[in-house]
C-alpha positions as CSV (number, residue, x, y, z in Angstrom):
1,X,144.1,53.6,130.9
2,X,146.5,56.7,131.7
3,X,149.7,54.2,130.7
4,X,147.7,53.1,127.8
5,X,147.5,56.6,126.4
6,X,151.0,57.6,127.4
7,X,152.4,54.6,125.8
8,X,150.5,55.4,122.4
9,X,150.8,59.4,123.4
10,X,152.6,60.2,120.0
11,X,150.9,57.7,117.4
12,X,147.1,59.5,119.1
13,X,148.6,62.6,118.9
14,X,149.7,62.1,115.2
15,X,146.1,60.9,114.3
16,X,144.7,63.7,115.2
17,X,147.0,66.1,113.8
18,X,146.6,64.4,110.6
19,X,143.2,64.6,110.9
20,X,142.4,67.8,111.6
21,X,145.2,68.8,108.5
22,X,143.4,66.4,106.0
23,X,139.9,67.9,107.0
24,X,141.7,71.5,106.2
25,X,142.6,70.5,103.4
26,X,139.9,69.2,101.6
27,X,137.3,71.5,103.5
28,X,137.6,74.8,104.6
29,X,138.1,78.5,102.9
30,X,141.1,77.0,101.1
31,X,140.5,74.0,101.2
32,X,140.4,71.4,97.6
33,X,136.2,71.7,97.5
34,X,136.2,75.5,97.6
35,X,139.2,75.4,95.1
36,X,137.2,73.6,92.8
37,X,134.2,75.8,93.8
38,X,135.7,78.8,93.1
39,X,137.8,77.6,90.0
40,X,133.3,76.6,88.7
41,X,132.7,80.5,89.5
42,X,136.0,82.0,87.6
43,X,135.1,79.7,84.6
44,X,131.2,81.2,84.5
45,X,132.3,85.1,85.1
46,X,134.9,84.8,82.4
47,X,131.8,83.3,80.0
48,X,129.8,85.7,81.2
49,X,132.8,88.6,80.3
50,X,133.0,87.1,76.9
51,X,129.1,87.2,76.2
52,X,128.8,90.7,77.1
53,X,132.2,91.8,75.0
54,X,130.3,90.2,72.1
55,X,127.2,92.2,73.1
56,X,128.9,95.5,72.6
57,X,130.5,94.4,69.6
58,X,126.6,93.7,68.3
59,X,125.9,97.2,69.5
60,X,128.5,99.7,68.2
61,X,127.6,97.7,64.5
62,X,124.4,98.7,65.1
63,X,125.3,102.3,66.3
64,X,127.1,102.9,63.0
65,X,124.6,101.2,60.9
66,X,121.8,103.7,62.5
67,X,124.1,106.7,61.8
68,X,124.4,105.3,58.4
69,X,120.7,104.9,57.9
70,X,120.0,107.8,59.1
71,X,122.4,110.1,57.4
72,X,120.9,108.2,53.9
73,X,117.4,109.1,55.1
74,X,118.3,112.7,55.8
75,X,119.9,112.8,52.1
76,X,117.3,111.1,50.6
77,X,114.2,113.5,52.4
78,X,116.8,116.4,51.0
79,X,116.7,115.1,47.4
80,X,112.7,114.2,48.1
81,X,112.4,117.7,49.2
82,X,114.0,119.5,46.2
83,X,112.4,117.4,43.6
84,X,108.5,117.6,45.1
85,X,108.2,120.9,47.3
86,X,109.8,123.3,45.4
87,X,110.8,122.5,42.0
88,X,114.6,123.6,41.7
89,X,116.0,124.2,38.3
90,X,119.6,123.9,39.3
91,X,119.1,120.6,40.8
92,X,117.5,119.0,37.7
93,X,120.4,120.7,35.8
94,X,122.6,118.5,37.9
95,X,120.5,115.2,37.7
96,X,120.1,115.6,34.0
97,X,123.7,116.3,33.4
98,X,125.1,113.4,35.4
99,X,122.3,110.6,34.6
100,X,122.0,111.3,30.2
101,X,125.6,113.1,29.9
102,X,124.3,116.3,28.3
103,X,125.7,119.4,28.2
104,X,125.1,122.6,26.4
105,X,127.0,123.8,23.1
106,X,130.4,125.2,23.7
107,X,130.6,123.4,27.1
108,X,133.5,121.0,28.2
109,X,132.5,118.2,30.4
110,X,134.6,116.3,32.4
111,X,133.9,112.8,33.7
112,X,135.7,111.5,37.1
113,X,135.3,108.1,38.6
114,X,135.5,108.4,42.2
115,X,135.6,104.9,43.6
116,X,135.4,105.3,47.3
């Protein structure tokens, strides 16, 4: 048995290293199944990076589209205010003036388009 195993000494001993270097390299920490595994998880995190860049997008538009609202509420409670609380003579003026294009005799009125 010894003679047998001298004689075929470098053919066992090539089996095994070629096992044990096959088994490494499909299993194992870097092996080609953890590769793939690995490669699975890079593909979902990057999906999952994109989905939340989109998120924030969504949510600075709706930031600024508060602010917006908000600041139109705040003007339109101001006009609201002046018009119903307090009657103010100089605001009227103003309305009158820019919504029928009155003026009074003597006056010159200018009209600019501001188109912003």
């Amino acid at each position: 048995m010894l003679a047998k195993i001298k004689k075929n000494y470098f053919i066992l001993i090539f089996t095994i290293l070629f096992l044990y270097f096959s088994l490494n390299l499909l299993d194992g920490e870097r092996g080609l199944f953890s590769y793939f595994e690995k490669k699975n998880t890079l593909n979902e995190l990057i999906n999952e990076k994109i989905k939340i860049s989109k998120k924030k997008e969504i949510l600075h538009y709706l930031k600024a589209k508060e602010i917006k609202l908000t600041k139109k509420i705040t003007d339109l409670e101001n006009i609201n205010s002046l018009l119903f609380e307090k009657l103010d003579p100089d605001y009227i003026d103003i309305l009158i003036r820019e919504k029928f294009m009155l003026g009074k005799k003597g006056e010159t009125t200018y009209i600019t388009n501001n188109d912003s």
